[in-house]
C-alpha positions as CSV (number, residue, x, y, z in Angstrom):
1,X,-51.1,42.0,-133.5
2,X,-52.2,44.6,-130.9
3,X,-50.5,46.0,-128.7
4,X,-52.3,44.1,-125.8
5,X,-51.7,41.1,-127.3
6,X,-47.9,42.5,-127.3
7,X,-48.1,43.3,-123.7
8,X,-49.8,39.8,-122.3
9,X,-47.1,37.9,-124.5
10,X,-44.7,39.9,-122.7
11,X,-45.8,39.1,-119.5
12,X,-46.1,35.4,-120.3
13,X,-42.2,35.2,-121.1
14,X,-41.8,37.5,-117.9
15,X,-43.5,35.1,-115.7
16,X,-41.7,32.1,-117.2
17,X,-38.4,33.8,-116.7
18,X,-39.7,34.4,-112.5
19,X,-40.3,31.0,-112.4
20,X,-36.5,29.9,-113.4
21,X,-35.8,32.6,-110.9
22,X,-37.5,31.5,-108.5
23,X,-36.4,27.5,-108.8
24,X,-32.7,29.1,-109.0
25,X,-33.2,30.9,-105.6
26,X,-34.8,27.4,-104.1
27,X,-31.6,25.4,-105.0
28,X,-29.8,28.6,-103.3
29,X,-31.2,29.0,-100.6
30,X,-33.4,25.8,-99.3
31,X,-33.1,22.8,-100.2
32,X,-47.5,18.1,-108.9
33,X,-57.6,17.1,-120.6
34,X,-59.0,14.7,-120.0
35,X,-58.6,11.7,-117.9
36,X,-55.8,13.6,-115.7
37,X,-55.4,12.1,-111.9
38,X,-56.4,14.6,-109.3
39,X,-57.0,15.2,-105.6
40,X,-59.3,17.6,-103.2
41,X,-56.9,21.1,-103.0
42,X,-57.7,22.9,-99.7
43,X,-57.9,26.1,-100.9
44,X,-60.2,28.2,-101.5
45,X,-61.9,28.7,-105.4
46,X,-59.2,27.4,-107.6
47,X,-61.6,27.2,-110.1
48,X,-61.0,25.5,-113.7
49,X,-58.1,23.1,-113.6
50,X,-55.7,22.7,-116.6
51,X,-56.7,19.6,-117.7
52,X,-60.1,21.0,-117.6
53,X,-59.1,23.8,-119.4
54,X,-56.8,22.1,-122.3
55,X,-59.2,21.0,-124.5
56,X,-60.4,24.0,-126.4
57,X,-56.6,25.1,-126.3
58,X,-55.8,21.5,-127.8
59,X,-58.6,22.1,-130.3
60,X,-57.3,25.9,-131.2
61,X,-53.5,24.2,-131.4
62,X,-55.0,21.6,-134.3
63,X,-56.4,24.1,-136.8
64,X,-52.9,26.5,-136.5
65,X,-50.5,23.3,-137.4
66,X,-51.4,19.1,-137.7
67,X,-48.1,18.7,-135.7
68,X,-48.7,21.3,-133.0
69,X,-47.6,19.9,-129.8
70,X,-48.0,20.8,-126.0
71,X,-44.4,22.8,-124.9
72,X,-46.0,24.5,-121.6
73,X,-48.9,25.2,-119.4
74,X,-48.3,27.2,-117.1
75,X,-50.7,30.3,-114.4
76,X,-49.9,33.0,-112.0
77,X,-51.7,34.5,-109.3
78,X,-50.6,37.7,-107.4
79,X,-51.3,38.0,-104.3
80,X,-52.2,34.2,-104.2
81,X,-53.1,34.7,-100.2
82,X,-55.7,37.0,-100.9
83,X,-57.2,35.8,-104.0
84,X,-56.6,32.5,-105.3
85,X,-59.7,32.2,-106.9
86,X,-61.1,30.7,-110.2
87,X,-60.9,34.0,-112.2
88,X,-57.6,34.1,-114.8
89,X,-56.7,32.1,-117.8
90,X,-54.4,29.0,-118.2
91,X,-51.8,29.3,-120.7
92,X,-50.5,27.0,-123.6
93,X,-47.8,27.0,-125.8
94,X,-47.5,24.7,-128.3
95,X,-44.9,24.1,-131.1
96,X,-44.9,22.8,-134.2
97,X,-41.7,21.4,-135.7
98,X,-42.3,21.3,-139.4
99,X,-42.6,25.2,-139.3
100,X,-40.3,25.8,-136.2
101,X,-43.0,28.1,-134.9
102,X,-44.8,28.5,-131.4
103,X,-48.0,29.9,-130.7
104,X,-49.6,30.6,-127.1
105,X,-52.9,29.6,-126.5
106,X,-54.5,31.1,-123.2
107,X,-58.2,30.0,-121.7
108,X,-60.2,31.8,-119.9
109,X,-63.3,30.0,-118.8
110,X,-64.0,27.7,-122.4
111,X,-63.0,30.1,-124.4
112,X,-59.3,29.9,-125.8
113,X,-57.6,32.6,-127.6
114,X,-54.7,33.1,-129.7
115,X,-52.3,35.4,-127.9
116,X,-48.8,35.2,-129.7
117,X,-47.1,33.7,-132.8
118,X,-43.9,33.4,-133.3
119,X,-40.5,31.6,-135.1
120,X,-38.2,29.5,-132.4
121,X,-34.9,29.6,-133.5
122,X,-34.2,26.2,-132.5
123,X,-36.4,23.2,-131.3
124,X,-38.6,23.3,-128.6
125,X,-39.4,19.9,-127.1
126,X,-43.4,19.0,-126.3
127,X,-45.4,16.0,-124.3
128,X,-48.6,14.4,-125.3
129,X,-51.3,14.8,-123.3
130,X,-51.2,10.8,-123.1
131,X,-48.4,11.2,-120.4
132,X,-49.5,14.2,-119.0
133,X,-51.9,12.6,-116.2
134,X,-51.2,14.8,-113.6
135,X,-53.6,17.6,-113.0
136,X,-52.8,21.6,-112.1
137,X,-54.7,20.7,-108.6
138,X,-52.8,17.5,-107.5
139,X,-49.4,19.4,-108.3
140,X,-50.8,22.2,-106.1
141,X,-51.9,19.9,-103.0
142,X,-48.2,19.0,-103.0
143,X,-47.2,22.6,-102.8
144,X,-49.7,23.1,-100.3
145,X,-49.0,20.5,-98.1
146,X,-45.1,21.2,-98.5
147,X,-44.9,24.5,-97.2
148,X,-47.4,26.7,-99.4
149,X,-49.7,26.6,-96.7
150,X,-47.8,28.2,-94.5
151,X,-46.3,30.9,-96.9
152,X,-49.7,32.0,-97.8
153,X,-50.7,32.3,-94.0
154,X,-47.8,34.3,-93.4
155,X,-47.3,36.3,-96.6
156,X,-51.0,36.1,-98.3
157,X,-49.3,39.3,-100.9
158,X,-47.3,36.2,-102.2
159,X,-47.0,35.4,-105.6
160,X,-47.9,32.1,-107.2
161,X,-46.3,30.3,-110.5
162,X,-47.2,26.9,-111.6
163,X,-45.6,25.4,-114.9
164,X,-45.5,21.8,-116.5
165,X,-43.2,21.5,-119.2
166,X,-40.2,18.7,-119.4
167,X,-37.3,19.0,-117.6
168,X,-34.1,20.9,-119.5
169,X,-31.7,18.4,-118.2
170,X,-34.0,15.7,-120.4
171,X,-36.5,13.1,-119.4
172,X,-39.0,11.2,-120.3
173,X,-41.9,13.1,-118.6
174,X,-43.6,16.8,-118.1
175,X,-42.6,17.8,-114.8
176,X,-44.9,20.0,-112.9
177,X,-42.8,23.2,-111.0
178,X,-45.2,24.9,-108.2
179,X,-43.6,28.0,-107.1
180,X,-44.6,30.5,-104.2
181,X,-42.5,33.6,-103.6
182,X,-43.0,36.8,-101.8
183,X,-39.6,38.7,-102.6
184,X,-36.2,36.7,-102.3
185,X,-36.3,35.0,-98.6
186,X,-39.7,33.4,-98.7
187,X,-39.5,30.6,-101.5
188,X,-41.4,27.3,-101.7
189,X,-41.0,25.6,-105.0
190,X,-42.4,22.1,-105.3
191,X,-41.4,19.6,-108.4
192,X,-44.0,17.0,-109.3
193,X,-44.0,14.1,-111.7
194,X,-46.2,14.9,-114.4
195,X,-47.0,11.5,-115.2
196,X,-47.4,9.6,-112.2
197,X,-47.4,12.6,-109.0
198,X,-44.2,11.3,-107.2
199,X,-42.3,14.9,-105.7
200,X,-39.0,15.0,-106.8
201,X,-36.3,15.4,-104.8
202,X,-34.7,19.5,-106.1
């Protein structure tokens, strides 16, 4: 494994560990491939969905391990204000039980790549893309309408973070966590039901 491979699987597990940052800082400080539901986004070039882009992942996924299943999917976008466009690569880590190994999966137009594989010390749960009906660009409306909107307009240098994965506390569905940030005061995090697209109360 090279070391840019190293380096991107690096920043995946930073990003992830923003985004439980970032959700910790909302509860702190202020109180959504292939038939997936989705909606119009307002915003300008988000470009390949992740339903749209799970496929060849999915396909990848199959020929590692039979019993690979879907853990996370999750993007960032610096500077989401100034450039939220369709360029960057939707990630997906999926986990196979029978080997206790994960292995991350990113997509960059059609083409998926292995980044990272790795041993999980302990068991890592997954969804089906059956319940997963939600798409990347409904879950974003809902940020967008909920205040992302207004933190891009103010702070277009602000990061963006979405993730689908289920909840820690247990469930039955992936819930979809869209997170805005530009340092620690300006938050707007948006939970959505992966299944069905009802925001959840944080």
């Amino acid at each position: 494994m090279g070391k840019g491979c190293s380096v991107r699987w690096l920043l995946f597990l930073g990003l992830g560990l923003i985004l439980l940052v970032v959700v910790g800082l909302l509860f702190y400080g202020q109180s959504v491939g292939t038939s997936k539901s989705s909606v119009a986004v307002d915003l300008p070039g988000f470009g390949a969905t992740a339903g749209q882009s799970f496929a060849p992942a999915a396909e990848l996924a199959a020929q590692w391990q039979e019993d690979a299943g879907l853990a996370v999917v999750s993007r960032h976008w610096p500077e989401a204000g100034k450039r939220l466009a369709g360029d960057g690569e939707w990630a997906f880590q999926f986990f196979s039980p029978s080997t206790q190994r994960l292995i991350l999966v990113t997509v960059a137009g059609d083409v998926a790549s292995v980044t990272r594989e790795s041993t999980s010390p302990y068991s890592v749960p997954t969804f089906s893309a059956e319940v997963w009906r939600v798409d990347s660009d409904q879950a974003l409306q809902a940020w967008w309408e909920r205040g992302g909107s207004v933190l891009l307009g103010r702070r277009p240098d602000a990061d963006l973070v979405m993730q689908l994965r289920m909840p820690e506390g247990g469930g039955e569905h992936p819930v979809w966590t869209v997170a805005g940030f530009a340092g620690t005061e300006n938050v707007i995090a948006v939970k959505v039901d992966g299944a069905d697209g009802a925001v959840l109360e944080q």
